[in-house]
C-alpha positions in Angstrom: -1.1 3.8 20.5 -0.6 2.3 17.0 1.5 4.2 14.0 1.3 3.5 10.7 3.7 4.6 7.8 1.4 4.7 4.8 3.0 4.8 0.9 1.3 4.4 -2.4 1.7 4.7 -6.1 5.9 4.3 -6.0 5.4 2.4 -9.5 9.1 1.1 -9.3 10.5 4.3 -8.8 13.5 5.6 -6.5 14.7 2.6 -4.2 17.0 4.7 -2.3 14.1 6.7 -0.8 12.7 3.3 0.2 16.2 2.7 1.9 16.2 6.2 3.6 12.5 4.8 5.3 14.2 1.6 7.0 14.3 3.6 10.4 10.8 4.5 10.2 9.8 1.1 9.8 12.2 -0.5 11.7 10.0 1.9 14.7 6.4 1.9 13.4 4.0 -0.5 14.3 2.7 -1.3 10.6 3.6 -0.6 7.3 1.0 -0.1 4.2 1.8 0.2 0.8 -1.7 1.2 -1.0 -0.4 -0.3 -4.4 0.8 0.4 -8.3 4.3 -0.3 -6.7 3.3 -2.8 -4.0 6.3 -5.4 -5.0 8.7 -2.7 -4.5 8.3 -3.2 -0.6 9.0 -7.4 -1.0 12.5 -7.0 0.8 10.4 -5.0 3.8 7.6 -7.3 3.6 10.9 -10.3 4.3 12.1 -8.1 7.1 8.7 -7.8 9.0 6.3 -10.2 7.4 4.1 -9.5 10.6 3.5 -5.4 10.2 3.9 -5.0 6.3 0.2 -5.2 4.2 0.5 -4.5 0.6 -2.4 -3.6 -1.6 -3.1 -4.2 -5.4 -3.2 -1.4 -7.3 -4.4 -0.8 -11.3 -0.6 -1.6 -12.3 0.1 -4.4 -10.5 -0.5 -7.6 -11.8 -0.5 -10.0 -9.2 1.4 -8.6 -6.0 -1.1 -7.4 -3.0 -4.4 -8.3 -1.9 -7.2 -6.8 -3.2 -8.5 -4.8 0.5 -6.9 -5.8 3.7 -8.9 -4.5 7.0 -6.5 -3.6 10.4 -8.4 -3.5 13.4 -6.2 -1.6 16.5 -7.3 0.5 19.0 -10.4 0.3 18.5 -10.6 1.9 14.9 -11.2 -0.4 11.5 -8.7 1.0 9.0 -10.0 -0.5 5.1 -6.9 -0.3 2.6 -7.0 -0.4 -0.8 -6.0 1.1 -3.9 -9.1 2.8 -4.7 -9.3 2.3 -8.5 -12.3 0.2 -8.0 -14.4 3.0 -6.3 -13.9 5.8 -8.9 -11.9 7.8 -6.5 -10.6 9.9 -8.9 -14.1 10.9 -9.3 -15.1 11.3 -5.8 -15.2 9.4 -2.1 -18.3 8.1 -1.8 -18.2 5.1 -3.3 -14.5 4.4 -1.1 -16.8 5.5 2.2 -19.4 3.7 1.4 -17.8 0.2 1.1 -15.6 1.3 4.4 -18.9 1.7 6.2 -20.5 -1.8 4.7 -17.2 -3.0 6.2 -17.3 -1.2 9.3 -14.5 0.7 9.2 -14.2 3.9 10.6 -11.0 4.8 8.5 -10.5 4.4 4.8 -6.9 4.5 2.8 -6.5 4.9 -0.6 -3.9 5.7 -3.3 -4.4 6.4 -6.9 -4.5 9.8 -7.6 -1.5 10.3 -6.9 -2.6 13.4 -4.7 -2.3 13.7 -1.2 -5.3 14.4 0.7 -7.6 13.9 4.3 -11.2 14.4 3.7 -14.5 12.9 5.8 -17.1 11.7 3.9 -19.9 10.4 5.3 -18.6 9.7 8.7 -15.0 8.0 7.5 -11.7 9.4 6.9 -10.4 9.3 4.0 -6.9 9.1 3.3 -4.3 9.8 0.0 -1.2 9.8 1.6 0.0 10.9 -2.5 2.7 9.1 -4.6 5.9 8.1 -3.2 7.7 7.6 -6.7 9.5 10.4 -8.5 6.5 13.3 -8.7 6.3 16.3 -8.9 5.8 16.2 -4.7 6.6 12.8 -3.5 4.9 11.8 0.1 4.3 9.4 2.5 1.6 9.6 5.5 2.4 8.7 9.6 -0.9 7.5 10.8 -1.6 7.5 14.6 -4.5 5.5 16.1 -4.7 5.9 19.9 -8.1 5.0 22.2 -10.8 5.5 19.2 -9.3 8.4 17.5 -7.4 8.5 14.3 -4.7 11.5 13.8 -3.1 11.5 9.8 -0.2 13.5 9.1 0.8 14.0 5.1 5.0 14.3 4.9 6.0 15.6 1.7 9.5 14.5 0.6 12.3 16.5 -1.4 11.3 15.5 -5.2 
């Protein structure tokens, strides 16, 4: 079993909630910042270079890669931002390049929604905006023998 804690879109915004996360990813296996905030994770990327992946998003100008593919148990997981696929238009454009990857799983930010949808065979998820919004969230991933279980934790704005 692999867990993932999953943030996105924290744009600068509230570094004590980052610090009231160190136990969960002190415990988690990695950690995924989906971007437009990515550099705000650079003292948790020093603390565990080996689990923290940090995508670029829209607002960040140089900090993150671009897409970063995890492979564990047995799943492909595709991370990005998901500005480049329209995904504020739709999903099939972000399921379709997780497919031509081969990726069964697909995360994206953005939107600053939270949301798990399948399209076409992958699953899709927003785990929302972690900055100060309206509902502020974060997802827990779980891969374990093939199958992928999200779970969407909102946060006290």
């Amino acid at each position: 079993m692999k867990t993932f804690v999953i943030l996105s879109d924290s744009h600068g915004r509230n570094r004590r909630r980052l610090q009231e996360m160190e136990p969960l990813f002190a415990e988690n296996d990695y950690i995924v910042h989906l971007g437009d905030g990515s550099a705000d994770l650079r003292e948790v990327f020093s603390r565990y270079p080996g689990k923290t992946y940090l995508c670029r998003g829209n607002c960040d100008p140089c900090y993150g890669e671009e897409e970063i593919v995890i492979g564990a148990e047995g799943l492909s997981v595709l991370c990005c931002h998901g500005h480049r696929y329209g995904v504020k238009s739709g999903l099939t454009r972000l399921a379709a390049r997780a497919k031509e990857l081969g990726c069964e799983v697909a995360l994206y930010g953005h939107t600053h929604r939270a949301g798990i949808e399948s399209v076409d065979g992958v699953l899709c998820v927003n785990p929302g905006a972690f900055g100060d919004y309206a509902e502020p969230s974060y997802c827990y991933l779980v891969l374990h023998r093939g199958k992928a279980t999200p779970t969407l934790v909102r946060l006290k704005g």
